[in-house]
Chimera marker file (.cmm) of the C-alpha trace (Angstrom):
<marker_set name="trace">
<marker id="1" x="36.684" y="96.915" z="30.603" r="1" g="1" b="0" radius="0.5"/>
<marker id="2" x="39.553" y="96.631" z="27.634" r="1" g="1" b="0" radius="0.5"/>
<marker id="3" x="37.715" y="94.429" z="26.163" r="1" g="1" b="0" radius="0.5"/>
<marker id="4" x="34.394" y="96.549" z="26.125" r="1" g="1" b="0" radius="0.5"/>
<marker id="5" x="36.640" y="98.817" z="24.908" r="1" g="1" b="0" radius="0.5"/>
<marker id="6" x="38.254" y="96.834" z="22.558" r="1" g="1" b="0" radius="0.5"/>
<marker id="7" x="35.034" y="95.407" z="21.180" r="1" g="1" b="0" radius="0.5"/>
<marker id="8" x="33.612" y="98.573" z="20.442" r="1" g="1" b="0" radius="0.5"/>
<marker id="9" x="36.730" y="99.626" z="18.180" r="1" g="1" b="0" radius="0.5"/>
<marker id="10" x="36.132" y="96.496" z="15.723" r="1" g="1" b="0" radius="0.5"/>
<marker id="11" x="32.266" y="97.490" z="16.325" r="1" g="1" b="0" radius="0.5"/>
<marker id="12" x="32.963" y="100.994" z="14.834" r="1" g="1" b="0" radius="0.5"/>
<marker id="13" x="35.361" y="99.773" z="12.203" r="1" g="1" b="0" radius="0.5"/>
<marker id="14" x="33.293" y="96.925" z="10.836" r="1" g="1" b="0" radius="0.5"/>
<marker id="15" x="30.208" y="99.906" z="10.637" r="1" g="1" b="0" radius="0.5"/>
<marker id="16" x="32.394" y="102.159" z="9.138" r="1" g="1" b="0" radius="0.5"/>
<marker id="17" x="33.891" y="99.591" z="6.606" r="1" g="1" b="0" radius="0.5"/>
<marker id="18" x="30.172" y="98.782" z="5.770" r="1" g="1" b="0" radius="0.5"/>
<marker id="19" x="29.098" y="102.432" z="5.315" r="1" g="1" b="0" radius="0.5"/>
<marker id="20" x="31.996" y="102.940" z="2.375" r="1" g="1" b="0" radius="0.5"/>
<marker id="21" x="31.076" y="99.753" z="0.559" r="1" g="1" b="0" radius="0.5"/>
<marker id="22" x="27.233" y="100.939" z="0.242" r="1" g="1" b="0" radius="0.5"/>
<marker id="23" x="26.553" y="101.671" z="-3.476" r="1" g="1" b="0" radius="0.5"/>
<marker id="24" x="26.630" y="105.328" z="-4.644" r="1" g="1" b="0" radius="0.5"/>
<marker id="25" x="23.336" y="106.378" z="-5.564" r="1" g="1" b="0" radius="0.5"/>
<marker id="26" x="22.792" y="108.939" z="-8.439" r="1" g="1" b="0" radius="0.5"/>
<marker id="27" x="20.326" y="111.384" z="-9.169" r="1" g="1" b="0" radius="0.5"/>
<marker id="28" x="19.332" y="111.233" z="-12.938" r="1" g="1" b="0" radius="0.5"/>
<marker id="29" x="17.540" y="114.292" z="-14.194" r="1" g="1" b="0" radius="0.5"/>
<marker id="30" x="15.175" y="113.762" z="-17.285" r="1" g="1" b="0" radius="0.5"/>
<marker id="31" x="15.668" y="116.110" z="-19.996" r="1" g="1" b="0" radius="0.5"/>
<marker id="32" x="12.543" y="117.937" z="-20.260" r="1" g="1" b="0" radius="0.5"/>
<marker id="33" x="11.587" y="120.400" z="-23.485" r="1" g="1" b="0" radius="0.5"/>
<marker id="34" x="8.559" y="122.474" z="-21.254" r="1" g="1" b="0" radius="0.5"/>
<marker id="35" x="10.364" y="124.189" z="-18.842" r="1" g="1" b="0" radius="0.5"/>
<marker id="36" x="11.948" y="127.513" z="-18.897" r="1" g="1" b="0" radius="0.5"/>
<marker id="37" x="14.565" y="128.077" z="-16.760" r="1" g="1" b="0" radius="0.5"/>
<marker id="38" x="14.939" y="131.873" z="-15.395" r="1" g="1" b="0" radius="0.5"/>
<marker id="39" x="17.635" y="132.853" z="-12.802" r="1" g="1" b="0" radius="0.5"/>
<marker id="40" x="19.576" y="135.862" z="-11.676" r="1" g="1" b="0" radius="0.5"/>
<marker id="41" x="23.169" y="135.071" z="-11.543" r="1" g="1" b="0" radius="0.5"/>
<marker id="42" x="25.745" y="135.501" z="-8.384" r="1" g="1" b="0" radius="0.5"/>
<marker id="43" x="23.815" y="135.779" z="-5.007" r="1" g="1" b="0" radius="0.5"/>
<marker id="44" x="20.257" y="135.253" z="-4.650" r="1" g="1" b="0" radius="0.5"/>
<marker id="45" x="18.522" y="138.022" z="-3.205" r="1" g="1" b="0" radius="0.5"/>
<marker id="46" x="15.450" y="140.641" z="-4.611" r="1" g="1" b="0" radius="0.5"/>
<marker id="47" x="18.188" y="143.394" z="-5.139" r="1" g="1" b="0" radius="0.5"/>
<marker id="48" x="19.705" y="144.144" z="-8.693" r="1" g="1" b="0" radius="0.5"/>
<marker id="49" x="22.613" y="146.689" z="-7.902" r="1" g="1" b="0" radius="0.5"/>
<marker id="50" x="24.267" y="148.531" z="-11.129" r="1" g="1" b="0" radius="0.5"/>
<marker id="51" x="27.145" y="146.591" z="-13.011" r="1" g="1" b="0" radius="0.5"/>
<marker id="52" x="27.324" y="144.514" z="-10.200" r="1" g="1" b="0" radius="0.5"/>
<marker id="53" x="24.308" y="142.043" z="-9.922" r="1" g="1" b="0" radius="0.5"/>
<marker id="54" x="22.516" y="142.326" z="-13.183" r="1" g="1" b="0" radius="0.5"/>
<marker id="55" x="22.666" y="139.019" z="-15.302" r="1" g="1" b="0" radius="0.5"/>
<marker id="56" x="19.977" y="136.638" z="-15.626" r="1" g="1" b="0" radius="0.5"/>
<marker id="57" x="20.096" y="133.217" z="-16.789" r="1" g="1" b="0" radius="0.5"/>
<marker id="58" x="17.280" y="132.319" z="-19.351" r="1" g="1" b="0" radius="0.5"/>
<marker id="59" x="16.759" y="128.738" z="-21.000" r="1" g="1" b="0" radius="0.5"/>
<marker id="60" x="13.911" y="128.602" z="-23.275" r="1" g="1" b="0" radius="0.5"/>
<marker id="61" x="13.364" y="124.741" z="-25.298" r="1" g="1" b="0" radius="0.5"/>
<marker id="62" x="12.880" y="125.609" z="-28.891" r="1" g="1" b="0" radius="0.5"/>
<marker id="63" x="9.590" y="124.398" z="-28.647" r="1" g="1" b="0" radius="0.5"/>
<marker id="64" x="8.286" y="126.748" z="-26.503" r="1" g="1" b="0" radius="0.5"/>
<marker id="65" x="10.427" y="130.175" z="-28.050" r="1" g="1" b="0" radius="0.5"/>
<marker id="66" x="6.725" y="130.969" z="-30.469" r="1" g="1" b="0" radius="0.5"/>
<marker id="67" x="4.707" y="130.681" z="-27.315" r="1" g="1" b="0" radius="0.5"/>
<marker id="68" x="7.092" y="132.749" z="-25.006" r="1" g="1" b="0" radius="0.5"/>
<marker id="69" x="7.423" y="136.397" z="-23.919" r="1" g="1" b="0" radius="0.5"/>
<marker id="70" x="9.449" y="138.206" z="-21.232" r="1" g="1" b="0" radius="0.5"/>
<marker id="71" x="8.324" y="141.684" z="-20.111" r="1" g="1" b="0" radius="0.5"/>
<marker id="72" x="10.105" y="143.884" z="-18.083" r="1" g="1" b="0" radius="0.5"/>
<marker id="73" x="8.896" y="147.296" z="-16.277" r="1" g="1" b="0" radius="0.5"/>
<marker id="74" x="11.420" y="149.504" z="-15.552" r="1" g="1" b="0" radius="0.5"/>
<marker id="75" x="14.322" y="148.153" z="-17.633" r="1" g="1" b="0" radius="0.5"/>
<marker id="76" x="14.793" y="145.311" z="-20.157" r="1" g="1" b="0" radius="0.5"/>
<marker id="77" x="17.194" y="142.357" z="-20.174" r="1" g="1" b="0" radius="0.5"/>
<marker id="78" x="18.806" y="142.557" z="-23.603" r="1" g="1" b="0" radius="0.5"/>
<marker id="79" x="21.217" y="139.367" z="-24.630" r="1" g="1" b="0" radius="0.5"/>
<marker id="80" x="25.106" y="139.620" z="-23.613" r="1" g="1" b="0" radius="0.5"/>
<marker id="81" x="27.047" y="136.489" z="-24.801" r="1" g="1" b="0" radius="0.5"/>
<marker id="82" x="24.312" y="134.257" z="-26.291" r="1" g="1" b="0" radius="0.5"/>
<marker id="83" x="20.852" y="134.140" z="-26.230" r="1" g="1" b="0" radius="0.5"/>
<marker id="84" x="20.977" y="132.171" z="-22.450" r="1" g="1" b="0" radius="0.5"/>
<marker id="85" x="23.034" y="135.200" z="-20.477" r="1" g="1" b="0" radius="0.5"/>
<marker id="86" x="20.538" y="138.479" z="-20.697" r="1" g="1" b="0" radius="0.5"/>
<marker id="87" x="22.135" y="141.727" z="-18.753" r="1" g="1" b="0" radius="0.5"/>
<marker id="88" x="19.313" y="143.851" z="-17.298" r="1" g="1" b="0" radius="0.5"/>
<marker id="89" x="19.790" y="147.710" z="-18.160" r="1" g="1" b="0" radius="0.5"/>
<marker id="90" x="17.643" y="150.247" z="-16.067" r="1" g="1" b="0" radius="0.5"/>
<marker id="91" x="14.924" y="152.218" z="-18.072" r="1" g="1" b="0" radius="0.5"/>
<marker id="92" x="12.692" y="154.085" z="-15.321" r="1" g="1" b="0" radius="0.5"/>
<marker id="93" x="9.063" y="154.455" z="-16.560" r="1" g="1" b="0" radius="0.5"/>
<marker id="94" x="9.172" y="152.056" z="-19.407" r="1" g="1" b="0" radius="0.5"/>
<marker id="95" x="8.029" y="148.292" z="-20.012" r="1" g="1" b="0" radius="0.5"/>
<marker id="96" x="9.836" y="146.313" z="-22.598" r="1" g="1" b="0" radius="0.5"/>
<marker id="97" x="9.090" y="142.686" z="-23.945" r="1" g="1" b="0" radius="0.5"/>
<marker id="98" x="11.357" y="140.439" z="-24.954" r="1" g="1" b="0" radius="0.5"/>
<marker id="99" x="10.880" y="137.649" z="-27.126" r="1" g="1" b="0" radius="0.5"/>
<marker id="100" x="11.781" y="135.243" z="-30.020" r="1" g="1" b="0" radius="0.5"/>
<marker id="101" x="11.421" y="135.394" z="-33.254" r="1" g="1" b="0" radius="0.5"/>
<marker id="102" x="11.665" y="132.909" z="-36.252" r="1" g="1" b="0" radius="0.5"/>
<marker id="103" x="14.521" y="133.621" z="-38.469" r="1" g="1" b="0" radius="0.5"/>
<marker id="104" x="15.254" y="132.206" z="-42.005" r="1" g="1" b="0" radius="0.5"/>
<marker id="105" x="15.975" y="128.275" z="-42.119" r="1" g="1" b="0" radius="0.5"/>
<marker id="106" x="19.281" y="126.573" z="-41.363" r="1" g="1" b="0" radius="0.5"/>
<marker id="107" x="20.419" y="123.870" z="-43.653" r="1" g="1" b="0" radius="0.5"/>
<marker id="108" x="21.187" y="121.422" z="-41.343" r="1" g="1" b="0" radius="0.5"/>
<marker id="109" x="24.647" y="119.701" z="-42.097" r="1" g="1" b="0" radius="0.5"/>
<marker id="110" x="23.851" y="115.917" z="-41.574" r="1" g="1" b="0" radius="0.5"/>
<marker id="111" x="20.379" y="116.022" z="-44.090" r="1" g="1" b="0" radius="0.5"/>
<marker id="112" x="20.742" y="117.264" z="-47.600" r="1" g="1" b="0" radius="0.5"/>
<marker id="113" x="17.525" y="119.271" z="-47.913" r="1" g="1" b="0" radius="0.5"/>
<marker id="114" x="16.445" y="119.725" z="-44.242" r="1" g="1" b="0" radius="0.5"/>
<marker id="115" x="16.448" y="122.595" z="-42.270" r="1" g="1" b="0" radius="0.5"/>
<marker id="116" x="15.234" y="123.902" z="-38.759" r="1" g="1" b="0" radius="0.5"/>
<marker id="117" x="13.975" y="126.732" z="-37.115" r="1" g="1" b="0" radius="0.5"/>
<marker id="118" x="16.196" y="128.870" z="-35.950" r="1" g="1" b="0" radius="0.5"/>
<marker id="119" x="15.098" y="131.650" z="-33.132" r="1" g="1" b="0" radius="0.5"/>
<marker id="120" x="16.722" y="135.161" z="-32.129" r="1" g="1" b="0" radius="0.5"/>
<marker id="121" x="16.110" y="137.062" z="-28.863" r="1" g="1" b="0" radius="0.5"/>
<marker id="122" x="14.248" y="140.167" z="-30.054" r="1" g="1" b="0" radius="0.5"/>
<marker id="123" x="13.351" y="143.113" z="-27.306" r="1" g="1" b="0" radius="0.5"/>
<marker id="124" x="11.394" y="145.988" z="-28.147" r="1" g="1" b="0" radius="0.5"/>
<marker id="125" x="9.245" y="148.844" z="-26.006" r="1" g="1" b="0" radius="0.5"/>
<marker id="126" x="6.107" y="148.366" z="-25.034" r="1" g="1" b="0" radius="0.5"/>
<marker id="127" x="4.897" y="151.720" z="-23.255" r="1" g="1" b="0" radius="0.5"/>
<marker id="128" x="5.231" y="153.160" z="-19.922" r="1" g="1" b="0" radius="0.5"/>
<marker id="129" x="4.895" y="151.643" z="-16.188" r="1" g="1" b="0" radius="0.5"/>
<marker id="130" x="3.281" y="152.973" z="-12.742" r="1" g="1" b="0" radius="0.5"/>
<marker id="131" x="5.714" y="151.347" z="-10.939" r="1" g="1" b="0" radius="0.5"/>
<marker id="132" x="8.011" y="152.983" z="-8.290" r="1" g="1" b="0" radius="0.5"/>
<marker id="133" x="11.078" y="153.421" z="-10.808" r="1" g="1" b="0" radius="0.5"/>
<marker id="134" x="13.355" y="151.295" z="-8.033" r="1" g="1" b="0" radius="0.5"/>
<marker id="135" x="10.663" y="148.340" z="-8.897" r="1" g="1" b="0" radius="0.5"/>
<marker id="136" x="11.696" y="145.941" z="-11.616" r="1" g="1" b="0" radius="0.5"/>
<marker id="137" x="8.767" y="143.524" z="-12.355" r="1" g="1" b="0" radius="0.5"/>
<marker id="138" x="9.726" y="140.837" z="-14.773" r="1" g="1" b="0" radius="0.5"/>
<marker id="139" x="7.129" y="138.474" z="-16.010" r="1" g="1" b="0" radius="0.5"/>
<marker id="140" x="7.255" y="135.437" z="-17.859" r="1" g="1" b="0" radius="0.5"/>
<marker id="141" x="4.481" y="134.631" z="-19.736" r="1" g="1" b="0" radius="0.5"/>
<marker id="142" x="2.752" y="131.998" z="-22.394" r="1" g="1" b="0" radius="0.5"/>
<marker id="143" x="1.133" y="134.230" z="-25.471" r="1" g="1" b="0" radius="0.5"/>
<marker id="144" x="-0.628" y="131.257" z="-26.503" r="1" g="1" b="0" radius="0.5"/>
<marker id="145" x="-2.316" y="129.969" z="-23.442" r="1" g="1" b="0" radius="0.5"/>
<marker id="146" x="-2.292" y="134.247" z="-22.521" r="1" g="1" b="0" radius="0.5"/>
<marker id="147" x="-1.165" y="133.684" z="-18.378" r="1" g="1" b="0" radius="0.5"/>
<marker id="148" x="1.926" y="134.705" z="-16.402" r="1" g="1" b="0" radius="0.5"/>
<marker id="149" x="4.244" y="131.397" z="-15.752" r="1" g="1" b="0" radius="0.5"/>
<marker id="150" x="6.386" y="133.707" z="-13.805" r="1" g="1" b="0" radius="0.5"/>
<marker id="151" x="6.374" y="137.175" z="-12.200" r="1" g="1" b="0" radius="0.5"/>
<marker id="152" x="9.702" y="138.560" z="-10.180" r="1" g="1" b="0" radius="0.5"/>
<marker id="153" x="9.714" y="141.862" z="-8.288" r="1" g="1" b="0" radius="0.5"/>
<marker id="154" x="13.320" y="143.317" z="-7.741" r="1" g="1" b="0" radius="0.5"/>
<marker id="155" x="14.660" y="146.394" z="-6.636" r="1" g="1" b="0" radius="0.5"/>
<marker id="156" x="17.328" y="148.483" z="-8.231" r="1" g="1" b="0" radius="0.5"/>
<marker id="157" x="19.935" y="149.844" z="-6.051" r="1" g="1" b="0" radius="0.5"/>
<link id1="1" id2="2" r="1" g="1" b="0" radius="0.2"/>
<link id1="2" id2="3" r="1" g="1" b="0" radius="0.2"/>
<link id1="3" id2="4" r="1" g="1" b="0" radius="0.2"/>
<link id1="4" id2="5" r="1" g="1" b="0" radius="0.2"/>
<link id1="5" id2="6" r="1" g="1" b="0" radius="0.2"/>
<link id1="6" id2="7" r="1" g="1" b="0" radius="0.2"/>
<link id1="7" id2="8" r="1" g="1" b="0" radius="0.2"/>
<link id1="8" id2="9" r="1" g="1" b="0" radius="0.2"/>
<link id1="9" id2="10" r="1" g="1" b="0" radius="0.2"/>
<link id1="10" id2="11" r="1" g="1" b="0" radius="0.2"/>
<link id1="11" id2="12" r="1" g="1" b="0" radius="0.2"/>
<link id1="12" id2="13" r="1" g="1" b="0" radius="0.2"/>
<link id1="13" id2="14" r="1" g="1" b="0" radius="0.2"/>
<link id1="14" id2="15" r="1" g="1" b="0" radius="0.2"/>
<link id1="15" id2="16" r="1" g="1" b="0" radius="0.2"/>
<link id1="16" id2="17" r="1" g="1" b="0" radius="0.2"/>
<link id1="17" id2="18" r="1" g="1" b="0" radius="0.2"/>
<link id1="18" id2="19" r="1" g="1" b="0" radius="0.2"/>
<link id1="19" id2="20" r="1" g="1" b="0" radius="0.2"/>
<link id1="20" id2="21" r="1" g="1" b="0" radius="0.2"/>
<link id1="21" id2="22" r="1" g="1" b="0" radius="0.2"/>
<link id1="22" id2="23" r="1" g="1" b="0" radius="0.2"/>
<link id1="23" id2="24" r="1" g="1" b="0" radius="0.2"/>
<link id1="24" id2="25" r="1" g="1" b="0" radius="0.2"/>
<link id1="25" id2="26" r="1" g="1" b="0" radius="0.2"/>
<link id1="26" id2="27" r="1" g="1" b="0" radius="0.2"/>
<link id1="27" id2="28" r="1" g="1" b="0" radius="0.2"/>
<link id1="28" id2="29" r="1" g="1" b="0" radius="0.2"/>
<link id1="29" id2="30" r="1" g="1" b="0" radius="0.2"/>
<link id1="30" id2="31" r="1" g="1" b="0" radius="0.2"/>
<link id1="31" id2="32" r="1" g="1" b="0" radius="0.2"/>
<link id1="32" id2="33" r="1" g="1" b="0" radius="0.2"/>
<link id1="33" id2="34" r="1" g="1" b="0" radius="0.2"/>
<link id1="34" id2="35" r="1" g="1" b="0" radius="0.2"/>
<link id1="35" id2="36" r="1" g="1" b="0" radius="0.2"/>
<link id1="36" id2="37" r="1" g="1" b="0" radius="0.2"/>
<link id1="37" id2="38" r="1" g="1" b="0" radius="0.2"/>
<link id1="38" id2="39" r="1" g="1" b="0" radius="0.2"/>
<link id1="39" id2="40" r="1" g="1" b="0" radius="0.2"/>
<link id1="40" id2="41" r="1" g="1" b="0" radius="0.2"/>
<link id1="41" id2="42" r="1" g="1" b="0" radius="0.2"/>
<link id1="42" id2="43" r="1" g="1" b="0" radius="0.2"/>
<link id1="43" id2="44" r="1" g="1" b="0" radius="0.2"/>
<link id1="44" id2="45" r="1" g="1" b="0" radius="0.2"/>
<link id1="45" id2="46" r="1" g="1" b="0" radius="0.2"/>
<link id1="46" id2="47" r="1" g="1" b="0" radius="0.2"/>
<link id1="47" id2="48" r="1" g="1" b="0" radius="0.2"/>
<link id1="48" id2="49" r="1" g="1" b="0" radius="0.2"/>
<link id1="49" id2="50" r="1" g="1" b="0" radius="0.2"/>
<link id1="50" id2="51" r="1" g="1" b="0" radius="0.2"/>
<link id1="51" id2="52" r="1" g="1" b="0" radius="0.2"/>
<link id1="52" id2="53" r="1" g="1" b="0" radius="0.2"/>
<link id1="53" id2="54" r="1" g="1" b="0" radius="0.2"/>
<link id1="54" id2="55" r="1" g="1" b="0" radius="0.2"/>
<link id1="55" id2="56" r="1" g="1" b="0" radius="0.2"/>
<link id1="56" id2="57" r="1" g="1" b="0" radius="0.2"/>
<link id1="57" id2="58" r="1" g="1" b="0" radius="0.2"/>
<link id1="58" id2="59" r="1" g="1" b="0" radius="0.2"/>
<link id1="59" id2="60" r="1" g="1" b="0" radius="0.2"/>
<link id1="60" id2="61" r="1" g="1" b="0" radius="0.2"/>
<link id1="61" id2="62" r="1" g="1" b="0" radius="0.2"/>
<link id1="62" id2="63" r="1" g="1" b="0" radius="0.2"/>
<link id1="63" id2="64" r="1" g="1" b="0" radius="0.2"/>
<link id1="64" id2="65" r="1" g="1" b="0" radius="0.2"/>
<link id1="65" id2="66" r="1" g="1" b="0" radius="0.2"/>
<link id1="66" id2="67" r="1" g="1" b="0" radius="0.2"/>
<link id1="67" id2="68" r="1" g="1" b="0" radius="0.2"/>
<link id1="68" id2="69" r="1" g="1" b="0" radius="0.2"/>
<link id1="69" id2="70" r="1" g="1" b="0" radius="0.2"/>
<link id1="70" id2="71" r="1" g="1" b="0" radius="0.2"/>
<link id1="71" id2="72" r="1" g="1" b="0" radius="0.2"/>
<link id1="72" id2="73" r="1" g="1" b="0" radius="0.2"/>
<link id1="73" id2="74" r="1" g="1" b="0" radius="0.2"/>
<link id1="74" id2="75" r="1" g="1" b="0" radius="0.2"/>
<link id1="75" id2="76" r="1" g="1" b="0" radius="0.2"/>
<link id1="76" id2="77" r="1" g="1" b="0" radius="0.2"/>
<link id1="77" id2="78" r="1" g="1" b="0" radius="0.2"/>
<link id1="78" id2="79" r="1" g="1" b="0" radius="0.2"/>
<link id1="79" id2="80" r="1" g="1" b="0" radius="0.2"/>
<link id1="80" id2="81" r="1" g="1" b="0" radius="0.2"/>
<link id1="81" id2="82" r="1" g="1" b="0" radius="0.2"/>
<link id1="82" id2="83" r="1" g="1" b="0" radius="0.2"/>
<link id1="83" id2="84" r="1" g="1" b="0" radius="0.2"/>
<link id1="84" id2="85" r="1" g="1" b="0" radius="0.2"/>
<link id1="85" id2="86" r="1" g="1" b="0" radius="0.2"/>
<link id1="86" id2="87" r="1" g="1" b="0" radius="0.2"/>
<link id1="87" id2="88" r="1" g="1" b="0" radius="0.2"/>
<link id1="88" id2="89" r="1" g="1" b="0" radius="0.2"/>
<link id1="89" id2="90" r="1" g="1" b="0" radius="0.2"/>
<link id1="90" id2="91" r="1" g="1" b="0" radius="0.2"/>
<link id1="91" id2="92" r="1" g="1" b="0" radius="0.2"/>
<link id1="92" id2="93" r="1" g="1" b="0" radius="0.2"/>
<link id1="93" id2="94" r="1" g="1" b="0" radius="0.2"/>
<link id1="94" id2="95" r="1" g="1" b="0" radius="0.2"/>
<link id1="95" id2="96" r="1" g="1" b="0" radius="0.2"/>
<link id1="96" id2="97" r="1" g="1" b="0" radius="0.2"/>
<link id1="97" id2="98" r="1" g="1" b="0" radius="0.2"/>
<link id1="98" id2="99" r="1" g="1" b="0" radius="0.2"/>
<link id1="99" id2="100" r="1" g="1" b="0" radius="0.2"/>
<link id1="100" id2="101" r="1" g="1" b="0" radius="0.2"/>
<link id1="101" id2="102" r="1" g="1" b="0" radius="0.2"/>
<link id1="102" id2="103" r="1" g="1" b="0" radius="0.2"/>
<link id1="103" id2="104" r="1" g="1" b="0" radius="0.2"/>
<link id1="104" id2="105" r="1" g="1" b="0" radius="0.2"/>
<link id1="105" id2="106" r="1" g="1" b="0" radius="0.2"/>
<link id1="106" id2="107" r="1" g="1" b="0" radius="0.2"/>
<link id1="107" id2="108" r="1" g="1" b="0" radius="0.2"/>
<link id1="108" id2="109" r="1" g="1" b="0" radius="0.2"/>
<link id1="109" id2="110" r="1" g="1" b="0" radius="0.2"/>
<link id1="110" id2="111" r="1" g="1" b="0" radius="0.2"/>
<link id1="111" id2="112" r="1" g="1" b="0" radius="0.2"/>
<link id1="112" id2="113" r="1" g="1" b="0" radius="0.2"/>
<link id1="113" id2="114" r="1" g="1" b="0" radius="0.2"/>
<link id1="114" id2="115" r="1" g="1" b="0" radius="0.2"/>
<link id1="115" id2="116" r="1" g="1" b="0" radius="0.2"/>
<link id1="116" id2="117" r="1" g="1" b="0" radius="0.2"/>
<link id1="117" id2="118" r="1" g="1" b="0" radius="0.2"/>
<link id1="118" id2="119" r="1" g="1" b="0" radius="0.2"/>
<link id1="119" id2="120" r="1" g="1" b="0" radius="0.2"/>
<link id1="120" id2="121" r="1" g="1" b="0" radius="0.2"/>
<link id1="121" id2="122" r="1" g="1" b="0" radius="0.2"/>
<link id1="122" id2="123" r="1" g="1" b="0" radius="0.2"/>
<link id1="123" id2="124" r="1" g="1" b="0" radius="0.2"/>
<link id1="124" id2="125" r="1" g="1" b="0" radius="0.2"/>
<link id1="125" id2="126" r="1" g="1" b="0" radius="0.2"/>
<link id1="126" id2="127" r="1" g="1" b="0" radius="0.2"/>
<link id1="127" id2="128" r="1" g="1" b="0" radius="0.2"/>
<link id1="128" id2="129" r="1" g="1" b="0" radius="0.2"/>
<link id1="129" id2="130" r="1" g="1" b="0" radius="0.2"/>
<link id1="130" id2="131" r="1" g="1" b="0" radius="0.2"/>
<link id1="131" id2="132" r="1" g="1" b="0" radius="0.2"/>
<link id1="132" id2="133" r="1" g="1" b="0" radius="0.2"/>
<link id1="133" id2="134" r="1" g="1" b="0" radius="0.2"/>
<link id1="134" id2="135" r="1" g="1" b="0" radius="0.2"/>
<link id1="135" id2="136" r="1" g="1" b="0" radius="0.2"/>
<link id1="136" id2="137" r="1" g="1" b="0" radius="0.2"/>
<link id1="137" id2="138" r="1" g="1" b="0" radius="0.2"/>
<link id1="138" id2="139" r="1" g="1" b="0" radius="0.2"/>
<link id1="139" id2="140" r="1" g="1" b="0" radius="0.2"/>
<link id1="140" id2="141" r="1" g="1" b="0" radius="0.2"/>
<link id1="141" id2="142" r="1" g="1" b="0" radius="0.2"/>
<link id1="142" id2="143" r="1" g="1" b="0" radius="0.2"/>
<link id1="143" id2="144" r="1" g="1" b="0" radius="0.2"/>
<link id1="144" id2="145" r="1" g="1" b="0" radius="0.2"/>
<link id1="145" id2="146" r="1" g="1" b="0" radius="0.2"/>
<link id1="146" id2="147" r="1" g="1" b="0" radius="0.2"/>
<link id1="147" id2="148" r="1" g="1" b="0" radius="0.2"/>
<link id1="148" id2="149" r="1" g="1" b="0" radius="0.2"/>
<link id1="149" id2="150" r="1" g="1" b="0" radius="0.2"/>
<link id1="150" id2="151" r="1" g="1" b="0" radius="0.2"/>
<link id1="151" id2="152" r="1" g="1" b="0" radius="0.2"/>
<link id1="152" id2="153" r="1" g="1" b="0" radius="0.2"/>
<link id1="153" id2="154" r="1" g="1" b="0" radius="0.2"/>
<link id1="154" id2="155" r="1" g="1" b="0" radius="0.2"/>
<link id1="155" id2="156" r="1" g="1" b="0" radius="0.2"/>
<link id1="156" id2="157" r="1" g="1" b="0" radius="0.2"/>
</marker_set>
C-alpha cells in the first residue's frame, strides 16, 4: 500500500510539473477600424439611476465618425472628459442626436504640408418622443447605409 501511495505522489508531481511548463497561450486581438464600441460604465444592468450610473463609453474609428449618429429619446449623452466618456442627462419628452462633425484641418507635426481630419462630438435636438419618460432608447445608427447598428432600452430611476 505505501508504495501505491507513494507512487501516486511522484504521479501527481510529475503531472503537475508538466502542467506549469506548458506554453502560455495569448489571445491577440486585431485592431479593427469598423467597429464602434458602445458601453455603459460600472455595473451592467438596463437601469440608469441619477449621478450614479450614467456614463457611457463610446469608441468611434475616424473612419466611420461622417457615417455615424447617436440618438437618444428621453435624454442625450453629451461628452464629459473627451470625446470617448459621454454622461447621459435626463430630458423627458425629447430626442436628441449626437454626432460628429468635421472641423478645420490639423497640421500634422511629422509632414510639412499635411493635415487630417479632425472630428468633434456635436449633440443637438431633434423633436419630441412617445416614450414613457422613464424609457431611454438610444440608437446607434449608419446615415449612410440609413439602418440602426444598435438600439438600447434603459430605464431611468
Amino acid at each position: 500500500m505505501k508504495i501505491f501511495k507513494l507512487f501516486l505522489l511522484v504521479l501527481t508531481l510529475l503531472s503537475g510539473n508538466k502542467a506549469r511548463s506548458q506554453p502560455v497561450e495569448k489571445i491577440k486581438f486585431q485592431k479593427n477600424q469598423e467597429l464602434i464600441y458602445f458601453f455603459k460604465t460600472g455595473a451592467t444592468s438596463d437601469t440608469l439611476f441619477k449621478n450614479k450610473s450614467h456614463f457611457f463609453y463610446l469608441m468611434v474609428p475616424d473612419s466611420l465618425r461622417p457615417r455615424f449618429s447617436l440618438l437618444v429619446e428621453n435624454g442625450r449623452l453629451m461628452p464629459a472628459s473627451s470625446d470617448s466618456l459621454l454622461k447621459f442627462e435626463y430630458l423627458p419628452g425629447l430626442k436628441y442626436e449626437t454626432f460628429y462633425v468635421k472641423t478645420a484641418p490639423v497640421q500634422n507635426a511629422g509632414s510639412p504640408g499635411e493635415s487630417s481630419a479632425s472630428y468633434e462630438l456635436n449633440t443637438m435636438i431633434n423633436g419630441s418622443t412617445d416614450k414613457p419618460k422613464n424609457m431611454i432608447v438610444i440608437r446607434i445608427s449608419d446615415k449612410k447605409e440609413e439602418k440602426a447598428l444598435l438600439e438600447n432600452i434603459f430605464y431611468y430611476w
